[in-house]
N, C-alpha and C positions, 0 to 999 in steps of 0.2 A: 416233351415228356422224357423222362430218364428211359424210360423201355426202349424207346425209340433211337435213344443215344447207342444203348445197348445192340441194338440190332444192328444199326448202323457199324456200329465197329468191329462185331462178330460177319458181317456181311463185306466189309473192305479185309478184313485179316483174311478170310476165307477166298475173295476176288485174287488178292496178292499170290496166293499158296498157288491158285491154278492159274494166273500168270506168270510166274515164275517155273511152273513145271511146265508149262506152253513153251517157257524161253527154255529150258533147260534142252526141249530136243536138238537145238542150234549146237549142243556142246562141241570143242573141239574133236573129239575121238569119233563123231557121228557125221560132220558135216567140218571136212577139213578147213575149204575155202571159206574164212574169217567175213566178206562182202559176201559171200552167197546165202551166208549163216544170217546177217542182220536183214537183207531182204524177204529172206523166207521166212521169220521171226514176226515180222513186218508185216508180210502178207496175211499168214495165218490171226494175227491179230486183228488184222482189217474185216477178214472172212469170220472173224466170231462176232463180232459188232455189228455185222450185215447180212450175216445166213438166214436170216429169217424171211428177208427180202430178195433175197437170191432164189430160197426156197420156193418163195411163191410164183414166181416166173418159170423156176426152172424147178419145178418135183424131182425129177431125176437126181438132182445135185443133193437130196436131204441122206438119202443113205451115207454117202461120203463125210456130208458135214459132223456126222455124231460124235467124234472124235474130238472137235474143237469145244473148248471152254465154253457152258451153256450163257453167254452173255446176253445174246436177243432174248434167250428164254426169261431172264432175268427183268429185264423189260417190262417185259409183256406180264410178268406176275405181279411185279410192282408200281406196275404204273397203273394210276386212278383212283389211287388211296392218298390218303393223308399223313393214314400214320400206319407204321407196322406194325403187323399182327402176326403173334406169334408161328401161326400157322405157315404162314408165307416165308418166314426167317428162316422158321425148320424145313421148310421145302428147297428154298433157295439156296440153303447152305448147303444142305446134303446134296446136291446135283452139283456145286462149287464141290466141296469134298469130296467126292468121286470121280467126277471131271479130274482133278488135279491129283488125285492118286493113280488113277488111271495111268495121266500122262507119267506120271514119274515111275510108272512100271514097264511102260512102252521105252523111256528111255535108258534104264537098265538094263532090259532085255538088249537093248540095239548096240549098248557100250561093252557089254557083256560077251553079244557075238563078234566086237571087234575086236575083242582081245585073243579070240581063238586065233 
């Protein structure tokens, strides 16, 4: 279905915007060391792919997690359906678009203080 095309690319353009402000904390002026910067890039994207399973073992660990890009939440709202519904696009986008503004405000703030 066209809608579905639709969603689908409104859903990867919106994935991209909060991976990329996810990478964006690695920036040079935040995290000098260039190998420290791709590991922790690394990590944190492993930890958005897997928080949901971390969560369940480990509750303690869910406050910490909300920072990261909502990707297991993503999952878990799309998976068992067929096709998408618009309901679920508007959901999953706006937690992607907040996610990823989020991040790109956390990394201002940080670039911001290291200029002082």
């Amino acid at each position: 279905r066209a809608s579905d095309i639709l969603g689908g690319f409104v859903l990867l353009f919106l994935c991209a915007f909060a991976g990329s402000a996810l990478g964006e904390l690695s920036h040079p002026e935040i995290i000098k060391n260039r190998k420290t910067a791709v590991v922790f890039v690394l990590l944190l994207a492993i930890l958005s792919l897997a928080k949901g399973a971390i969560t369940e073992g480990f509750p303690v660990m869910k406050p910490i997690f909300w920072i990261l890009p909502p990707i297991w939440e993503l999952s878990c709202i799309l998976s068992g359906t067929e096709y998408f519904s618009v309901q679920k696009i508007v959901t999953s986008g706006g937690m992607l678009f907040l996610s990823g503004t989020f991040l790109t405000i956390i990394k201002m703030c940080l670039v911001k203080r290291q200029h002082r």
